[in-house]
N, C-alpha and C positions, 0 to 999 in steps of 0.2 A: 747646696751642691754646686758645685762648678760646670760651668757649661760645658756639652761634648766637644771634643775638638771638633775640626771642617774632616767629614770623609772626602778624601783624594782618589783622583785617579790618574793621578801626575807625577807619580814617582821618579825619580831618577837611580841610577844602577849606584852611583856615587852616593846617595843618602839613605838607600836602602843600606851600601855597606857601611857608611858611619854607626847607622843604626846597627847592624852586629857587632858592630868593634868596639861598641861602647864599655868599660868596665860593667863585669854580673849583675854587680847590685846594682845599680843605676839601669840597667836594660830592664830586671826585674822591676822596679818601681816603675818607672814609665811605663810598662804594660800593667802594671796591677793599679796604678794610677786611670788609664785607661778603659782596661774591662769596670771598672766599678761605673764609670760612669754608662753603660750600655748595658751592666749585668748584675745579678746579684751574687756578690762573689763566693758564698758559701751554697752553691747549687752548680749540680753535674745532669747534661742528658743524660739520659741511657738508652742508647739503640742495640739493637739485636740484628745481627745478620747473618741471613742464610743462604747457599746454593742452591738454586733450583736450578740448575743447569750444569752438572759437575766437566769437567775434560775435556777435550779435542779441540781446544779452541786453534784455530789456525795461525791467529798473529804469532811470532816471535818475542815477544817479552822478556827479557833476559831474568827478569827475577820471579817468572809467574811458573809456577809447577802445573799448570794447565794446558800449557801450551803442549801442540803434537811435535815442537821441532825438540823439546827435550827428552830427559829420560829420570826425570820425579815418578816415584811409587804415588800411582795413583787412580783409582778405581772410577774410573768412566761414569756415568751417570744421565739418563735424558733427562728431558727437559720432565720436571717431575708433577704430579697433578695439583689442580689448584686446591683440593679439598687436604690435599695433605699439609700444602703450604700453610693455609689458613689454621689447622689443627696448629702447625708449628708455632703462628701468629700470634693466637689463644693462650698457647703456654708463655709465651716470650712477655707477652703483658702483663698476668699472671702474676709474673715473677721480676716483675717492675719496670720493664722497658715501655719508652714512650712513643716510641719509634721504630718499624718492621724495615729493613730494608732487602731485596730481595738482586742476588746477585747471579747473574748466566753468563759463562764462556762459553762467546759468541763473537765472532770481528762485529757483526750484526744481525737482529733478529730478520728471520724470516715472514712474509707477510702471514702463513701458516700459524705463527707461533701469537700474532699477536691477538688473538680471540681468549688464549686459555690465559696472556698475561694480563689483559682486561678484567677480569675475573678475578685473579689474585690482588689488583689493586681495587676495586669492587670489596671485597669481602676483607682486607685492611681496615679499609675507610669503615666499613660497617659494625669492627671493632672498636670502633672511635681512639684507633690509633694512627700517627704520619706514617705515610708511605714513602716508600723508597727505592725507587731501582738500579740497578749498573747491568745493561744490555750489550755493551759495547757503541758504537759508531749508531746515532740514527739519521735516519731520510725528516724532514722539515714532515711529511706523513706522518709517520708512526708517532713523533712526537705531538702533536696535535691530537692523534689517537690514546694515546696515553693521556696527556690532559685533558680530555674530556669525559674519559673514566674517573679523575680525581688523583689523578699522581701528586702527590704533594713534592719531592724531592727528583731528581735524578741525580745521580753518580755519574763522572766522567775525570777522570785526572787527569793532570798533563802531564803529569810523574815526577818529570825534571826540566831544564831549560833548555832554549829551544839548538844554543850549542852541545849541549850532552845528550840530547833526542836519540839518533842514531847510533850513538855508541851505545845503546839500551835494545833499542824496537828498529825496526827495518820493513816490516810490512806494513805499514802505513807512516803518513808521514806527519809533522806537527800541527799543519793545517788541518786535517783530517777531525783534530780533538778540539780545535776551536771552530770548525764548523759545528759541528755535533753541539758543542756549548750555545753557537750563538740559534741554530735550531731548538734549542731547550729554553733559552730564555725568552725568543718568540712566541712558544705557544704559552707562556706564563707559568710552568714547572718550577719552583726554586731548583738551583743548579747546585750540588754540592761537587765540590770540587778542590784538590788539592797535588800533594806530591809523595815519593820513597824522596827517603833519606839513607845515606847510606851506601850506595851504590857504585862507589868509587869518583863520586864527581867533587868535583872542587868548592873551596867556601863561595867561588865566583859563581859558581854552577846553582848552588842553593839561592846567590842572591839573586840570581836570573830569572828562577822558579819563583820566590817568592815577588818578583818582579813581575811577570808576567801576570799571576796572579789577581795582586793590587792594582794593577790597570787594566784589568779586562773592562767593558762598558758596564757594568754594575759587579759587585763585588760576590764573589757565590756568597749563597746563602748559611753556606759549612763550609770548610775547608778543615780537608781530613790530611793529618801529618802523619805519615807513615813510617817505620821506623823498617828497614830491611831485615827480611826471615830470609836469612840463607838458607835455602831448601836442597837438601842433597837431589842432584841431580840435572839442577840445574847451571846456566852459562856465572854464577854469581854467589855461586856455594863456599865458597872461598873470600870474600868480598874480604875488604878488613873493616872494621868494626867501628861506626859511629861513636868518639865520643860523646856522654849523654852530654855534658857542659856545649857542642856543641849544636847537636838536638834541643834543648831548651833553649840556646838563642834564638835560633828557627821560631819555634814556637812563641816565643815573647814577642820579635819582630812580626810574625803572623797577625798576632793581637792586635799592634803599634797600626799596621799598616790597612787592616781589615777589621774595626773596630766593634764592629754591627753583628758582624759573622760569628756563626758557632766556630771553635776548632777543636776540633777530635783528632783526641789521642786514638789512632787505628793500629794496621800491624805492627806486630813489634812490642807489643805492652809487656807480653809475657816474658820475656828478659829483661824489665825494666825494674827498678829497685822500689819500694815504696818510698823511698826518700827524694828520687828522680821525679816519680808522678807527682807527691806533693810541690816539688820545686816548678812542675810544668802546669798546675793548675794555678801557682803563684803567679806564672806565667801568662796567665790568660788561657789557659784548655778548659773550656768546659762543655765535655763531650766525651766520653767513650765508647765504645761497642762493649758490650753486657752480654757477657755468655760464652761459653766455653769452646767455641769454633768461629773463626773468623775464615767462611770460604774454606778452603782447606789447609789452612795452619790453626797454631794450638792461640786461645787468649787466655788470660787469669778464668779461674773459676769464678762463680759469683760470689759464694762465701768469702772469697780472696776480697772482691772487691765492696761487700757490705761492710767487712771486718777494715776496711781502708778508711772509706765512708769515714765509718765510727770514730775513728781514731784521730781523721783532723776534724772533726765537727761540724760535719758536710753531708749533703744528703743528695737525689735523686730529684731531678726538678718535674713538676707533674707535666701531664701535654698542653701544648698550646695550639693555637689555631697557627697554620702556617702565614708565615711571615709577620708573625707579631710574638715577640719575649717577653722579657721582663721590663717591669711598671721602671727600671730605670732607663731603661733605654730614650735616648734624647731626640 
């Protein structure tokens, strides 16, 4: 086997874009040249994810149907008990996920809130499933708190680059999600972390995101590619429409640039072709959310996605202990 390349955290904006611009095929081999040597390339996560905390979030998020500054059909919801979450935990493994991740619209938790989220990462772990959460924004506190209950993962995107920020979000600002990040990898949480595509920003805007990304001071641990759910009633309902050609270069260069890293296929799958996902795990994605709700938009069913499995001769990779994969990894 050939030695893994050097991971970098030295990118430049100029060879990140060589790196898109490269012709299909050739982008495609260099990423599946790549994942092989950090992965086993006929194995998929499978995470499950759920709301426990539906609505009212206050940020403005121009693609988030949660937010209160919109006007998305959607049913409010508290912060919901842990014994139910965990019930939901129990089925999601069950039914082959490896991975619980547990999502609240929130700018950030309350210090009230973090006793019942203690508890939900508590009774994860005792599934002998990873843990996962996206709370919004935390204090260098809570996160400490949360890792010492066993938080395997945190959730925090940057969405987009740090020129297309504000034309998305407005109530907080870019630094705000790279504090939060660099709080998550101080208290030893793997940081998962990624972006929407879609959203009307530029190929420059993608390579910025994917920029930022690849040169954080360690590379997240996931990096979730998100594909935009126009959601009626929100500021991006109208958006126009990612080609998937260039979605999968995203994805390929993700691989290129973050070699180590899971990347998940997240929102967005359910409009996505079977021909497109098989091209994006050629890509290097090996990862998806498992389960017929992501938050509150629609994903493939699971039969959708066993009957996919099957088809390219690819299965469900079992758990692992956080921060260790596959025996290829270099």
């Amino acid at each position: 086997m050939e030695s893994s390349p050097v991971i970098r955290h030295n990118w430049t904006a100029q060879e990140v874009g060589q790196l898109i611009a490269l012709p299909f095929p050739e982008l495609l081999y260099r990423a599946q040249t790549v994942h092989r040597n950090y992965w086993d390339p006929g194995e998929v996560q499978a995470c499950t994810l759920l709301s426990v905390k539906t609505g009212a979030c206050p940020e403005d998020c121009a693609y988030c149907p949660q937010s209160v500054h919109h006007h998305a059909e959607l049913r409010v919801e508290p912060l919901m008990d842990a014994k139910r979450v965990l019930e939901e935990a129990k089925a999601a493994k069950e039914a082959g996920a490896s991975r619980f991740c547990m999502g609240a619209a929130w700018r950030s938790p309350k210090s009230s809130h973090m006793s019942a989220l203690v508890r939900m990462v508590r009774g994860v772990k005792e599934l002998g499933m990873e843990s996962c959460m996206t709370l919004g924004m935390l204090s260098a506190a809570q996160a400490q708190q949360l890792a010492a209950a066993g938080l395997d993962y945190y959730n925090h995107n940057l969405d987009s680059s740090p020129e297309f920020y504000d034309k998305i979000i407005t109530t907080r600002c870019y630094q705000d999600r790279l504090d939060t990040l660099q709080h998550v990898r101080e208290s030893g949480i793997n940081v998962c972390c990624g972006g929407i595509l879609g959203m009307g920003e530029t190929e420059g805007d993608r390579i910025g995101l994917l920029l930022q990304l690849a040169n954080l001071p360690q590379h997240p641990q996931s990096v979730p590619i998100n594909l935009l759910v126009r959601v009626p009633g929100t500021p991006l309902e109208d958006a126009t429409k990612l080609h998937p050609l260039d979605f999968l270069r995203c994805v390929a260069a993700a691989r290129i640039l973050m070699p180590a890293s899971y990347v998940r296929l997240s929102a967005g799958r359910e409009s996505m072709s079977d021909e497109t996902q098989a091209l994006a795990f050629m890509a290097g994605a090996n990862s998806i959310f498992y389960g017929e709700r992501l938050l509150t938009t629609d994903n493939p069913d699971t039969t959708a996605d066993d009957a996919l499995l099957v088809r390219l001769g690819m299965r469900f990779a079992p758990p692992q202990s956080p921060g260790s994969h596959s025996a290829r990894c270099g």
